[in-house]
N, C-alpha and C positions, 0 to 999 in steps of 0.2 A: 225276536221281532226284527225286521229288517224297516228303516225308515229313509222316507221318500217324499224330496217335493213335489210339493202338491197347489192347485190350485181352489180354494173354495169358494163358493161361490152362495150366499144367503141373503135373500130378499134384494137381490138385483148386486150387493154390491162383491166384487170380487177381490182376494184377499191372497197372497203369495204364504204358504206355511209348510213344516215339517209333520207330517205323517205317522205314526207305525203302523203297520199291517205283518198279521199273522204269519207266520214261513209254514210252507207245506214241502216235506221229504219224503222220497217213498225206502220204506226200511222193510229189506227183503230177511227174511227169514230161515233159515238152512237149517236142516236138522241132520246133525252125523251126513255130515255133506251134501246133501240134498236139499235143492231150493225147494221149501216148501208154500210161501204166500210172501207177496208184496202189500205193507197195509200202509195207506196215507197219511204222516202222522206229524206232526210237530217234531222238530228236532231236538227233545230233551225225555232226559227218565225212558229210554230206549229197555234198559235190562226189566222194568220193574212192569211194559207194557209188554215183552215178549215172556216174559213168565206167565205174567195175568192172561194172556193171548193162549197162551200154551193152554193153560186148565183151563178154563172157560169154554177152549172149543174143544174139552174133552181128549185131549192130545196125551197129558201126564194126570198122575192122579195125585201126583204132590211134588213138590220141590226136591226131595232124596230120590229123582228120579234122574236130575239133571247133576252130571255129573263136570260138567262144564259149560259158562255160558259168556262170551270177548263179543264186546259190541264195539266194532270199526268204524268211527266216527266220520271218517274220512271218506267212506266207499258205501255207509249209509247200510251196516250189515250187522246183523246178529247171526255168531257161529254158535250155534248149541249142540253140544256134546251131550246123548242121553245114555244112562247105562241100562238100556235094551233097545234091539232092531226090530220090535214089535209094529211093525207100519206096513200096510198094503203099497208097492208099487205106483198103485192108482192114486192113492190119496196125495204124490206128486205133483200131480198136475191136473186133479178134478178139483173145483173149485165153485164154491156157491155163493153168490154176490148176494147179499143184501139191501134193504132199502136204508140204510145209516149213511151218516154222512162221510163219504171218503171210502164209499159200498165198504161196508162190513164183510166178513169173511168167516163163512163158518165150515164146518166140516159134519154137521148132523143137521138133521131135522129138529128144529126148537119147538115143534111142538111135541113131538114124540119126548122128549126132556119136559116137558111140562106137566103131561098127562102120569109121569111113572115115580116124579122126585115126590116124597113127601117130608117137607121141611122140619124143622125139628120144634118143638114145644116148651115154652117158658120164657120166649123173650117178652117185657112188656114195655109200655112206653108213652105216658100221657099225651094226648095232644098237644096239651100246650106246651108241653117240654120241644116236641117236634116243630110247631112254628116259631119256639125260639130258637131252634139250632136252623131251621132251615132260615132263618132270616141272616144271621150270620153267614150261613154260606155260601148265600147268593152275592152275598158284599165280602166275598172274599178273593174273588180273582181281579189281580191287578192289571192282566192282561189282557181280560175282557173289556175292564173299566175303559182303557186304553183303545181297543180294536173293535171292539163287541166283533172278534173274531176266532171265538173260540168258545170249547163246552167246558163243563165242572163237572168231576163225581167226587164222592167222598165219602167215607166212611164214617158212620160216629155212633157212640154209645151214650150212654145214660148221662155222663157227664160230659157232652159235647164231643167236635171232633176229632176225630185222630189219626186220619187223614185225608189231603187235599190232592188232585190233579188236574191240571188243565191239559186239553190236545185240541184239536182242529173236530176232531171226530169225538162223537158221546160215545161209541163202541168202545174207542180208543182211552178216554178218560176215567172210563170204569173195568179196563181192564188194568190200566197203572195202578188204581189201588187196590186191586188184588192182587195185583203181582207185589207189591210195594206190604201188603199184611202179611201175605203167604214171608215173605223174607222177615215179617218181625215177631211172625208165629203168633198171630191173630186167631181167637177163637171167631169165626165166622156164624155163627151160632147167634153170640154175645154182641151183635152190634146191626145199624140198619146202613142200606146205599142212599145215599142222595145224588142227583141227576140236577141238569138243565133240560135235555135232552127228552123227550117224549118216549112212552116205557111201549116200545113195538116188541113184537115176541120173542125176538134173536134177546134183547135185552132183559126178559123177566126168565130166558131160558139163563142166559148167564149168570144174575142171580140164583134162581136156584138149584145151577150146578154146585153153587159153593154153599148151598145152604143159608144163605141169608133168609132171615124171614120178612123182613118189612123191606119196601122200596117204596121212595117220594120224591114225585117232579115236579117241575116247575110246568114244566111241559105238557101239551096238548094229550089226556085218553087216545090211542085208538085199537085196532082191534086185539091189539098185543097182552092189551087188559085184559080185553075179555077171555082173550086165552088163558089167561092167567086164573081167571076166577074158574077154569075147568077142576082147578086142584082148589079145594078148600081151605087149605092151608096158605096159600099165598095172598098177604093182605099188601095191596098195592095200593100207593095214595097221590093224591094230587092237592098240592100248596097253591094258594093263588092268593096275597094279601094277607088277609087274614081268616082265611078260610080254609078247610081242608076238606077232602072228600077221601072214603075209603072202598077201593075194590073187594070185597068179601063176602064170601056167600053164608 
């Protein structure tokens, strides 16, 4: 966070005080030399959103793929080293923005990902277990508390969470905790994503790239749901107090 006076101003009277507000970097991405995407992100956990980044937009199919990866704090870079030059030329410099915050960046069609993944079977998970984990997780970012400038994703299983991210971007905060499992060799399977962040289709496509089977937000449905219920298997939900809703056909 970078902090800044500031003037406030409530109910007429005005008020001299110190600020924070959120930092936004743009961290360009290079694969075996080659710039591949610039994504808009909070300046922390760089390695663990360029991993997650990686597989999510179907780039590597696992972490034993990256043969090296040096994030240059200073010049705002991740160099990844892959052992294979399996890449089109074109996928250099074509580039498909998204509607996320801080435009997402993808590299496929997420719905064609939606309509072919079929998620795996056996995860279960009471409701009320899920609005007790997601109540804690909404009270778990310090930086929000702070800025309310910033998203959450996070990982959690049966016995609560297991991991947390915050970034500028929801695309961005759900791809740090997969990048962030993928390095603690997380069964993906075995556990659900939680969001602030509204589930549009680039995002229910990124879950299940990885297999996840459940996803819960805080966040407003829209059409990204209903894409999502084209696959039967994908049960997407929505928290609001004490209430939850489920996408499933």
């Amino acid at each position: 966070m970078e902090y800044f006076e500031i003037t406030s101003i409530n109910r007429g009277l005005r008020e001299k005080k110190t600020e924070g507000v959120t930092e936004e970097v743009p961290l360009t991405i290079e694969i075996n030399r080659k710039e591949l995407a610039t994504l808009l992100a909070s300046p922390f956990d760089f390695k663990q959103l360029t991993l997650g980044f990686l597989f999510t937009s179907g780039l590597i199919e696992g972490i034993s793929e990256v043969k090296s990866l040096v994030i240059d704090e200073e010049r705002w870079k991740a160099n990844v080293e892959l052992n294979h030059e399996g890449f089109s030329d074109e996928l250099f410099f074509k580039r498909v923005y998204t509607s996320g915050c801080g435009k997402g960046v993808i590299f496929h069609n997420p719905l064609d990902l939606i309509q072919r993944v079929k998620l795996p079977a056996g995860f279960e998970i009471k409701s009320e277990k899920i609005l007790e984990i997601m109540k804690i997780f909404l009270s778990s970012s310090a930086e929000h508390r702070e800025t309310r400038g910033v998203h959450s994703a996070a990982l959690a299983g049966q016995d609560g969470i297991l991991i947390f991210m915050d970034d500028i971007g929801r695309h961005n905060a759900l791809d740090k905790v997969v990048g962030e499992a993928m390095m603690r060799k997380i069964d993906f399977g075995e556990v659900m994503v939680l969001t602030t962040g509204r589930i549009s289709s680039e995002i229910v496509a990124k879950v299940m790239r990885c297999g996840i089977p459940v996803v819960v937000s805080r966040g407003v449905d829209q059409s990204g749901d209903q894409n999502g219920k084209g696959n039967p298997d994908d049960p997407c939900g929505l928290c609001k107090g004490s209430s939850h809703e489920y996408l499933h056909d």
